[in-house]
N, C-alpha and C positions, 0 to 999 in steps of 0.2 A: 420260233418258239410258239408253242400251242398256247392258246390263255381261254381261259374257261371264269364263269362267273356263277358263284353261286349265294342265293341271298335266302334269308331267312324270312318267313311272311310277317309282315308288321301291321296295324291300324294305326290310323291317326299320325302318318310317317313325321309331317311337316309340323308336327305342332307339339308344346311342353308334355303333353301328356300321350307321346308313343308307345303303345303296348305291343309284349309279344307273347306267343307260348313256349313256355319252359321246356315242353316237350317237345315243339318246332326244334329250338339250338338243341338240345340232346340228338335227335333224328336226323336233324345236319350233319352235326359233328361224328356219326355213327356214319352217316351216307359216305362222307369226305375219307374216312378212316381205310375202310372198306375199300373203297375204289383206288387208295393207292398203294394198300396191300396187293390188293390183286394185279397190281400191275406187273406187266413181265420188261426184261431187257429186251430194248429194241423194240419195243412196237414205237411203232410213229402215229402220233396224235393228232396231225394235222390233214385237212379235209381234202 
């Protein structure tokens, strides 16, 4: 099975007060959406 990791940029990870941009998780979720629209049957994902 292929695994892939995708993470969103954050500051201040480790600590109460982690920030991120709202536009970051939108443009994520937009990248993530996209790329498995476009996927076709049968391609093999692994390296």
């Amino acid at each position: 099975m292929a695994v892939g990791i995708v993470s969103v940029p954050t500051r201040y990870l480790h600590t109460a007060s982690e920030v991120l941009s709202l536009d970051d998780v939108d443009d994520t979720v937009s990248m993530l959406t996209r790329f498995t629209v476009d996927l076709r049957d049968g391609v093999n994902l692994r390296p």
